[in-house]
C-alpha positions as CSV (number, residue, x, y, z in Angstrom):
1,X,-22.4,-23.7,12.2
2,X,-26.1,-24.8,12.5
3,X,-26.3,-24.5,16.2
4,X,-25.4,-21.2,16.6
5,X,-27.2,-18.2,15.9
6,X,-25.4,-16.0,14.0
7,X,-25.8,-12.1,13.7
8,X,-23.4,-9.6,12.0
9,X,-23.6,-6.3,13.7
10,X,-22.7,-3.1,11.8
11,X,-22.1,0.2,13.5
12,X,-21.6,3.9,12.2
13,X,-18.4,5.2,12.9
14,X,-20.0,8.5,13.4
15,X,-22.5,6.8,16.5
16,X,-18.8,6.7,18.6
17,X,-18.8,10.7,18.1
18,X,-22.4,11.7,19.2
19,X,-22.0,15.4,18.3
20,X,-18.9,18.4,17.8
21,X,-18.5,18.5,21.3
22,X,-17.4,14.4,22.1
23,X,-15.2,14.3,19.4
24,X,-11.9,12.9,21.4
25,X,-11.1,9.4,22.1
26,X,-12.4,8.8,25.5
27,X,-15.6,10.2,24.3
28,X,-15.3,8.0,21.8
29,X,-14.7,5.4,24.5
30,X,-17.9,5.8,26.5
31,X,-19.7,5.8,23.0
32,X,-18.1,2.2,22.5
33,X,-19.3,1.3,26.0
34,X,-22.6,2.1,25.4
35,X,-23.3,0.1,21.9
36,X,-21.0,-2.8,23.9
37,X,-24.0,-3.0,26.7
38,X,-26.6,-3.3,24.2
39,X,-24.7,-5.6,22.2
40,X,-24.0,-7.7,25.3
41,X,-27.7,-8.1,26.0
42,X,-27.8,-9.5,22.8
43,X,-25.2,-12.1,23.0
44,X,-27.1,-13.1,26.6
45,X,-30.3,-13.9,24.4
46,X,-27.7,-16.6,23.1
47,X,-26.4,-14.5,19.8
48,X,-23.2,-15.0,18.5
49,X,-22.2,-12.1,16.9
50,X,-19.1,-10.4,14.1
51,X,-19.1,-6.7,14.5
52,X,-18.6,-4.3,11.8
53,X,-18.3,-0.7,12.2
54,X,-17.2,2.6,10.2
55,X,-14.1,4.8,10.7
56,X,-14.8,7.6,8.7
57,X,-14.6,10.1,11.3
58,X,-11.4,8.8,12.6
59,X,-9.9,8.2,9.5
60,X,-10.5,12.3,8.7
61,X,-8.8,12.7,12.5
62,X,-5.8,10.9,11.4
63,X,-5.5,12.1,7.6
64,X,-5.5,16.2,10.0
65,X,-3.1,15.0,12.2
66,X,-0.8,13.9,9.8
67,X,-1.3,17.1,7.4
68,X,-0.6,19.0,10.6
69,X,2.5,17.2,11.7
70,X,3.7,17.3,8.2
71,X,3.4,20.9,7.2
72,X,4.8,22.2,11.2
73,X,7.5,19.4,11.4
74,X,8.0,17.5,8.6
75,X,6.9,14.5,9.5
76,X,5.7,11.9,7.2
77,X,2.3,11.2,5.9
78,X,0.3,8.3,7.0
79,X,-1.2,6.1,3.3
80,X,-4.8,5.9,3.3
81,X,-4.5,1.9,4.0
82,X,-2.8,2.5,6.8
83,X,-5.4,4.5,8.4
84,X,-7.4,2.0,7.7
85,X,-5.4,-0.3,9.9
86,X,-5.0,2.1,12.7
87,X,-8.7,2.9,13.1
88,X,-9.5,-1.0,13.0
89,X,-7.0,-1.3,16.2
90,X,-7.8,1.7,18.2
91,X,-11.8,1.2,17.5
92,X,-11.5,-2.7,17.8
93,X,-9.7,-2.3,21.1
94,X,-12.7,0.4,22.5
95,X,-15.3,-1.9,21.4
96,X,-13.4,-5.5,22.8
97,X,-12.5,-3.7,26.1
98,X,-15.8,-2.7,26.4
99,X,-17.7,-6.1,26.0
100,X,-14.9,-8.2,27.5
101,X,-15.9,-5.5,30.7
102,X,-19.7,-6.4,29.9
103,X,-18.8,-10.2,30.1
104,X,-16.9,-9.8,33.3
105,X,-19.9,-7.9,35.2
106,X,-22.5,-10.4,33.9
107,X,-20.6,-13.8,34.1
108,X,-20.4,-14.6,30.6
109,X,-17.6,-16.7,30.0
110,X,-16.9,-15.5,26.5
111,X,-14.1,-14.0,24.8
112,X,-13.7,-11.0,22.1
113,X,-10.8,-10.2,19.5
114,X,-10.3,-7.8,16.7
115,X,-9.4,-9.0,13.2
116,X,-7.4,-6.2,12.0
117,X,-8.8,-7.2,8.5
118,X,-7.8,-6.8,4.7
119,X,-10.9,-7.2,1.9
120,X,-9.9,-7.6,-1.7
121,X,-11.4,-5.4,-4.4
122,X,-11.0,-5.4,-8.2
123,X,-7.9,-3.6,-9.6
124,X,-10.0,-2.8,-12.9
125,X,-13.9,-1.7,-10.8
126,X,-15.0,1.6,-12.4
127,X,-14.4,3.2,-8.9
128,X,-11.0,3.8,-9.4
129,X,-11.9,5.6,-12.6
130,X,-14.0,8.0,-11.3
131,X,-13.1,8.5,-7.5
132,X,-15.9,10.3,-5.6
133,X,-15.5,9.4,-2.2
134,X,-13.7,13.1,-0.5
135,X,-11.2,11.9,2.4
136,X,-9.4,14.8,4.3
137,X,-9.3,18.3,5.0
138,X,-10.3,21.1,2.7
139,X,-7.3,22.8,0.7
140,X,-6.4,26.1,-1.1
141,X,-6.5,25.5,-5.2
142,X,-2.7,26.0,-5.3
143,X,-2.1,23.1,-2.4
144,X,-4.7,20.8,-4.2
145,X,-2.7,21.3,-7.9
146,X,0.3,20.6,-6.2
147,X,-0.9,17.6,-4.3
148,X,-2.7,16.4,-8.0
149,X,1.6,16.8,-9.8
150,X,3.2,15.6,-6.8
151,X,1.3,12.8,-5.2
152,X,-1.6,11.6,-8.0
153,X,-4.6,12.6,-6.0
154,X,-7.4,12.7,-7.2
155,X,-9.1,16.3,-5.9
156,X,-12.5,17.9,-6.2
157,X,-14.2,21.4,-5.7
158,X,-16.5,21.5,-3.3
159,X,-19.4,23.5,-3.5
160,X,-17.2,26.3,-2.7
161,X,-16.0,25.5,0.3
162,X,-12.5,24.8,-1.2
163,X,-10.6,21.7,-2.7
164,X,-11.0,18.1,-1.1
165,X,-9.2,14.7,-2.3
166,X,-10.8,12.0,-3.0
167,X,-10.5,8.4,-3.6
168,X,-12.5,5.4,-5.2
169,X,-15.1,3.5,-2.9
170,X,-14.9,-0.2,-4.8
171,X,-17.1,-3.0,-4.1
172,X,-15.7,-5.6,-1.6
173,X,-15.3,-9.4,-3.1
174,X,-13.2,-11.2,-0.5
175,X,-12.3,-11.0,3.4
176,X,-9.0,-12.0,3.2
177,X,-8.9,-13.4,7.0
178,X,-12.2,-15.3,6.7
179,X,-11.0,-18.7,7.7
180,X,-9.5,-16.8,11.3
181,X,-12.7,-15.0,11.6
182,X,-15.0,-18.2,10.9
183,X,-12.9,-20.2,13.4
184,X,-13.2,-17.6,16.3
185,X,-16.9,-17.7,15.9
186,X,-17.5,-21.3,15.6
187,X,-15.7,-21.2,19.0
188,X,-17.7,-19.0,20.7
189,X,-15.4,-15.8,20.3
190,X,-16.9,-12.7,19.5
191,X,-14.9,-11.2,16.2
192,X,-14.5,-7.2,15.4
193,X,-13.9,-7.3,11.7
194,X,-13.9,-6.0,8.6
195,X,-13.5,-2.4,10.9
196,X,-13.9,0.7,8.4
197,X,-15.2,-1.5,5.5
198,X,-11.5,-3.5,5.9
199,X,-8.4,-2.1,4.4
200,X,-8.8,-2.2,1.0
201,X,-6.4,-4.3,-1.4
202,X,-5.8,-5.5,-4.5
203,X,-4.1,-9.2,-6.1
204,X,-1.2,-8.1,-8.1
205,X,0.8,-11.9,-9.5
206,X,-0.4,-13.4,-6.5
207,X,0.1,-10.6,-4.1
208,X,-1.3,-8.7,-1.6
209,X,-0.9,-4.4,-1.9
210,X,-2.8,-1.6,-0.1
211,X,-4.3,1.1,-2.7
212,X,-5.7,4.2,-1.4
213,X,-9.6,3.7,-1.3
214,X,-12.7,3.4,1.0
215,X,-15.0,0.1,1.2
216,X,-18.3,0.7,2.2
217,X,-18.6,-0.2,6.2
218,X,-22.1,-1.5,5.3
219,X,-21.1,-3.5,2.0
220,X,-18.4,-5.3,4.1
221,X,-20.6,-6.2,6.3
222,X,-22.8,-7.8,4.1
223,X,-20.2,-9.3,2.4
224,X,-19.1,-11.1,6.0
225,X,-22.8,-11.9,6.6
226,X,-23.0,-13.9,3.2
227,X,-19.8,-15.8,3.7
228,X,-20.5,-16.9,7.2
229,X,-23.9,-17.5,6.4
230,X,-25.5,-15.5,9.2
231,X,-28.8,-15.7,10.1
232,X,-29.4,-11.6,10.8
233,X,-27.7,-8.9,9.4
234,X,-28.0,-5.9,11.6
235,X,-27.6,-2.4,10.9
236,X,-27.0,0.0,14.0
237,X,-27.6,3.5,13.0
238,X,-28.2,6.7,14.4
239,X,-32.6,6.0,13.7
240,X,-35.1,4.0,15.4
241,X,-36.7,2.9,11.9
242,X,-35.6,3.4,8.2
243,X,-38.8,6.0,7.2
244,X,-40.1,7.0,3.6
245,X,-41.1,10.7,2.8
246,X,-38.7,11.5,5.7
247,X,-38.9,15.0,7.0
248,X,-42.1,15.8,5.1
249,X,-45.8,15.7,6.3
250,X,-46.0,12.2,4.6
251,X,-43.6,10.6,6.5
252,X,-44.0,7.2,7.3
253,X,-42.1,4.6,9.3
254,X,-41.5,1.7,7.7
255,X,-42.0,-2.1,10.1
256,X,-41.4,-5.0,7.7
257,X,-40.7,-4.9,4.1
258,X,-39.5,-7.0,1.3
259,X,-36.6,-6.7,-0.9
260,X,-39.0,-6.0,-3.8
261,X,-40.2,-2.7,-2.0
262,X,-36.9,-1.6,-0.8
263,X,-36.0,-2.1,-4.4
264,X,-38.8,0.5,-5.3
265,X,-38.3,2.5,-2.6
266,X,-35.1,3.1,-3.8
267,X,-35.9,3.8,-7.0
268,X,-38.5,6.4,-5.7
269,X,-35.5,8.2,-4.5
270,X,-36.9,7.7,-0.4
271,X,-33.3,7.1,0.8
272,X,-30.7,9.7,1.2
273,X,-27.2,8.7,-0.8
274,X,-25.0,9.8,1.8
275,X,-27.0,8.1,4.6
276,X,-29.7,5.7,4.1
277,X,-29.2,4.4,0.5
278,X,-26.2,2.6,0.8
279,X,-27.7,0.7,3.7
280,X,-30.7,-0.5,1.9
281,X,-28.4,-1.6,-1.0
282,X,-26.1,-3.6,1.4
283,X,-29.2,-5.5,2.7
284,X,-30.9,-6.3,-0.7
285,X,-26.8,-7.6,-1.7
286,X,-27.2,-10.2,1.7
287,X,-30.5,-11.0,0.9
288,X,-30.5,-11.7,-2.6
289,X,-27.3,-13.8,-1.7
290,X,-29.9,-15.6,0.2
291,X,-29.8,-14.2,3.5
292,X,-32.3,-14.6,5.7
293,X,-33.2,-11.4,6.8
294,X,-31.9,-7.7,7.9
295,X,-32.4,-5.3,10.7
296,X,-32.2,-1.4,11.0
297,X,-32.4,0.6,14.3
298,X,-30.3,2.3,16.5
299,X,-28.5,0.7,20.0
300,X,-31.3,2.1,22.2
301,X,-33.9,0.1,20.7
302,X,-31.8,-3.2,19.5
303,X,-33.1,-5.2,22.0
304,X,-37.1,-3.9,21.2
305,X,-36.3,-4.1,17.6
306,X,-35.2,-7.7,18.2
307,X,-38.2,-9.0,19.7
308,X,-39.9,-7.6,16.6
309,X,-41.2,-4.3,18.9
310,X,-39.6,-1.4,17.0
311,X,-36.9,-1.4,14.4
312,X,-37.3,-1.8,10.6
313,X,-37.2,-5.4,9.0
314,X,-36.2,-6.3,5.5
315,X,-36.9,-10.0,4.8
316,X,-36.4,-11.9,1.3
């Protein structure tokens, strides 16, 4: 593998859905298309790239569909797991058709598949104890008791807005298609994988079964950046730079720092647990695994950011 350059790429599910009003799937589309050029420029520089990316959004358009559909017909429900699977194809497909397109109108002769991708979590992690992660729509107390007697769920109040299910968000320990993953990039394909954080399951006597959680898109992804051994992990978010102080006089944009000061950063409570946090974490976890370094900016500025113009850097 020491030829190559490696990068893993990981993108927001929300930067397909810009805003309320691009919500549908050919927005979604053009949103693909536009991450896909900037990706392309970077697999021009001689990159060879994995590409990670989030599904929340989608996953909260299927769960609605499906509540709908159930409720006015009686159709079945779709199992978290499986939403999992079904975002991985229909985002992996935007984002392949997108760069294969890229390829065509530049003359690269490269190739691009998705990996619709399972990663292994513990049956016994302390996230299935306590489930925080809130999936779906919001429900009347009466529909979220039932839900709790008839289905298991796990549901929540929140903050008044009504009740919400949620689920456990484990900690990833195995890609279970590595190997067909590692042997599309050592030949040159570009893989889509672990889409969503990868479909979450669990070893039971030597099997393979789906449980209803949510993997961290950005944990995954530095789970696939330690196993292949990748020389950047990159996070593409919706900023230019990760900032301290952010949204107060004293904000400060932050160039190149070291695990040891995103460590204290963190602790300083700079980074936003819903948005910024988790991110951070996932690069100390690559780097400490002795990665080489990390990347944070948004598709705008990736090729800037690579260069070392713009962007925020976290090195060991």
């Amino acid at each position: 593998m020491s030829e190559h350059k490696w990068a893993v790429i990981a993108i927001g599910g929300n930067s397909l859905i810009p805003d309320k009003q691009h919500q549908t799937v050919e927005d979604q589309y053009k949103a693909a298309g536009e991450t896909a050029h900037h990706i392309a420029n970077m697999i021009e520089q001689g990159w060879d790239v994995a590409i990670g990316h989030g599904n929340g959004p989608q996953v909260g358009f299927i769960l609605r569909r499906s509540e709908i559909a159930a409720k006015a017909a009686g159709m079945h429900e779709v199992p978290l797991d499986a939403c999992g699977a079904d975002t991985q194809g229909a985002i992996g497909y935007a984002l392949q058709q997108n760069l294969a397109n890229e390829f065509t109108q530049r003359g690269i002769n490269k190739h691009v598949v998705t990996v619709v991708t399972q990663v292994q979590v513990n049956k016994d992690d302390k996230a299935f104890i306590r489930p925080t992660k809130p999936i779906g729509t919001f429900m009347e107390a009466d529909v979220a008791k039932k839900r709790v007697e008839e289905d298991g769920w796990d549901v929540v109040e929140d903050a008044g807005r009504g009740w919400r299910r949620v689920v456990a968000s484990p900690i990833p320990e195995k890609i279970i298609e590595l190997s067909a993953v590692k042997t599309l990039l050592d030949n040159g394909i570009c893989a889509i994988t672990v889409g969503g954080g990868g479909i979450p399951v669990i070893e039971e006597n030597g099997m393979l079964k789906g449980v209803p959680a949510v993997i961290d898109k950005d944990f995954a992804s530095s789970l696939l950046a330690q196993s292949i051994n990748a020389d950047l992990f990159l996070i593409s978010t919706a900023v230019e730079k990760i900032y301290i102080n952010f949204n107060t006089p004293e904000q400060r944009a932050l160039d190149t720092i070291t695990v040891s000061e995103a460590k204290k950063y963190l602790e300083e409570g700079h980074f936003a647990e819903g948005s910024m946090a988790p991110k951070v974490r996932a690069i100390i976890w690559y780097l400490e695994a002795g990665g080489k370094e990390a990347l944070v900016t948004d598709p705008a500025h990736l090729m800037e950011a690579l260069a070392g113009k713009t962007g925020t850097r976290i090195v060991p």
